[in-house]
Every structure is written in C-alpha cells, then in structure tokens.
C-alpha positions in Angstrom: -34.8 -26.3 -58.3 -31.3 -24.4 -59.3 -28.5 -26.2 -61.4 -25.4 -25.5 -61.4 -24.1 -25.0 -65.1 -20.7 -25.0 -66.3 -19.7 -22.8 -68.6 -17.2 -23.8 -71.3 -13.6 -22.3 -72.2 -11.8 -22.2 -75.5 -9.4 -25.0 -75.9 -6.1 -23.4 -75.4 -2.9 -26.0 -76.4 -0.1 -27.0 -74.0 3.6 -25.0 -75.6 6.8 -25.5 -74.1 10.0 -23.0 -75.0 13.4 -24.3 -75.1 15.8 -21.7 -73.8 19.4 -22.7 -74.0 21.8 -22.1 -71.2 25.3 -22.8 -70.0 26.3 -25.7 -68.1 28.0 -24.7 -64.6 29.7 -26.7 -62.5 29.6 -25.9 -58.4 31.1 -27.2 -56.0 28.6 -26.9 -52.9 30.3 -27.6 -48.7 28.8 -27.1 -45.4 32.2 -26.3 -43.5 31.7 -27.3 -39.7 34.0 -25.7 -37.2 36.5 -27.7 -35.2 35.9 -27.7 -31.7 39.9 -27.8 -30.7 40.0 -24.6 -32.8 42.8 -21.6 -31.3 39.7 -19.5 -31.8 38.8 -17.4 -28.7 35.2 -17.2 -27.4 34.2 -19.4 -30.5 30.7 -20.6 -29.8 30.0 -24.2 -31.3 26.5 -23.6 -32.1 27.0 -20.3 -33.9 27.2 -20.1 -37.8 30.4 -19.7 -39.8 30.1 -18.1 -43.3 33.1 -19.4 -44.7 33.5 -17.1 -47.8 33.4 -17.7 -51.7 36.1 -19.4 -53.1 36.4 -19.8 -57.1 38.3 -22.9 -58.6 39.4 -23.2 -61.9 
C-alpha cells in the first residue's frame, strides 16, 4: 500500500512595501458621434478616437 506524504516547507512571513506615489486626477469620456453630424460618409458604427486633451 503507497501513501502519499507531504513534505514540509519553511515558514516564510507575509511582507508588504509601501511605495508612495502621486495622486492624479483624470478625467475619463466615451465621446459618441452625432448622427446629424455635416460629416460625409461617417459610418455610425465605426470608432472615433477623439484625441488627448489636457486640463489644467
């Protein structure tokens, strides 16, 4: 008859590391296209990338 044995590990202790970083504050949109738009051949299913924008 076989038995399965377990073999033991050295305890090791949980650690945790602060590291300190700068608070940001983002403003996040999803900007949907009108579809009255003046845009020629705009497609209403095709995705916009509608740039970067930086507020102060």
């Amino acid at each position: 008859m076989n038995k399965n044995y377990l073999e033991s590990r050295a305890y090791s202790k949980p650690e945790c590391e602060m590291i300190q970083a700068e608070a940001e504050q983002f403003i996040c949109t999803s900007v949907s296209p009108h579809p009255g738009s003046q845009q020629e051949e705009w497609d209403p299913d095709e995705e916009v990338d509608g740039g970067e924008y930086e507020f102060e």
